[in-house]
C-alpha positions in Angstrom: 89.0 108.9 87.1 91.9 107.0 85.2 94.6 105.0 87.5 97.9 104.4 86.7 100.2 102.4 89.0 103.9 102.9 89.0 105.8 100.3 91.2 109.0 102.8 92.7 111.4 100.0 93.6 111.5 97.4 90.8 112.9 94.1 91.5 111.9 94.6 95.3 110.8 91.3 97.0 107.2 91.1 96.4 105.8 94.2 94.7 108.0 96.8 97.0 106.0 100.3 96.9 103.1 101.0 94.5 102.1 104.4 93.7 98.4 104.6 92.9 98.1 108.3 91.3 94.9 109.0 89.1 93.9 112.8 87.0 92.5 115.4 89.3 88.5 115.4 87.8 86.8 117.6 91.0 88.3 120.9 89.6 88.9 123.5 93.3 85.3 124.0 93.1 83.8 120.4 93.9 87.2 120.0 96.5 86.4 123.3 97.9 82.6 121.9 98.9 84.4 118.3 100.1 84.4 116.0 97.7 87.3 113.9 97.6 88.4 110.1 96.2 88.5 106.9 97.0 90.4 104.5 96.3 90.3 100.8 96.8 92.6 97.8 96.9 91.4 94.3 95.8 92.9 90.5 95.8 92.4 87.8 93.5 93.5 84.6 94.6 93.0 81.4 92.0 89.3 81.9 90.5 87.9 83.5 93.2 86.2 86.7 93.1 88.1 90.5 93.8 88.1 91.1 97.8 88.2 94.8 98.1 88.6 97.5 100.9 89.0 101.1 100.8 93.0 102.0 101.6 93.0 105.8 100.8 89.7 108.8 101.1 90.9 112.1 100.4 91.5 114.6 98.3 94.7 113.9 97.0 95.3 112.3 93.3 97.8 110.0 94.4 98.2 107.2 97.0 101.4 105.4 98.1 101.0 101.3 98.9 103.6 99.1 100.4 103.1 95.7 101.9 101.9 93.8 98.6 102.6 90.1 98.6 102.0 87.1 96.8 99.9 85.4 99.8 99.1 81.9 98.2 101.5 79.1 98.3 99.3 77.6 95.3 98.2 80.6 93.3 99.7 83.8 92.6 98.0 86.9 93.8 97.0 89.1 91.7 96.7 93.0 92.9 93.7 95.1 91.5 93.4 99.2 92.5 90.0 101.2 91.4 89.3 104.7 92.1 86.3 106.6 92.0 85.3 110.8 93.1 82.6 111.0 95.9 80.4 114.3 96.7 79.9 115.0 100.3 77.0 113.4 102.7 74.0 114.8 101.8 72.9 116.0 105.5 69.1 114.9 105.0 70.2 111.0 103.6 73.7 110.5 105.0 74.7 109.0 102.1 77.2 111.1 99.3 75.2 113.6 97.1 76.5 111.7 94.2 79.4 109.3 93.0 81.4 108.5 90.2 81.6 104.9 88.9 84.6 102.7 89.8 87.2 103.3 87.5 88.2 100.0 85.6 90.4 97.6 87.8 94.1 98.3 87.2 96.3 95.4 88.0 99.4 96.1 89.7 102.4 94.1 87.1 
């Protein structure tokens, strides 16, 4: 899926609220047998590498994020979001049936 971020309270300290929303790709038949999204939140602080974790799991197409700040007195932080659909477990593996790639990172400006 596609990401777009929209920050809702420009000029907020920081980055204020981010609104994470990406196109609805499952269709009621793949949500109706559980799949759903994911969606991830990474930092990037000077040269280092993205550290991601999962904030949202769900079927929704839209996520709400507050709390973003610039955590580096040296660097600025930079703010990445990716998304991706997920299938259900499989019961036999207990991993998902099948997944979508990441979405490209989308930086949060």
């Amino acid at each position: 899926p596609r990401l777009t971020l929209t920050q809702l309270n420009p000029g907020a300290e920081d980055f204020g609220v981010v609104q994470a929303q990406w196109k609805d790709k499952l269709g009621q038949v793949l949500l109706a047998q559980r799949a759903y999204y994911k969606l991830q939140h990474g930092t990037v602080v000077g040269h280092r590498s993205p550290k991601w974790s999962e904030i949202y799991a769900g079927p929704k197409t839209f996520h709400l994020v507050d709390g973003l700040k610039d955590s580096d007195a040296n660097y600025i932080t930079l703010h990445l979001f990716r998304v991706k659909a997920v299938a259900p477990e499989d019961t036999a593996t207990g991993r998902p049936a099948w997944e979508s790639d990441w979405s490209a990172p989308t930086e949060v400006i």
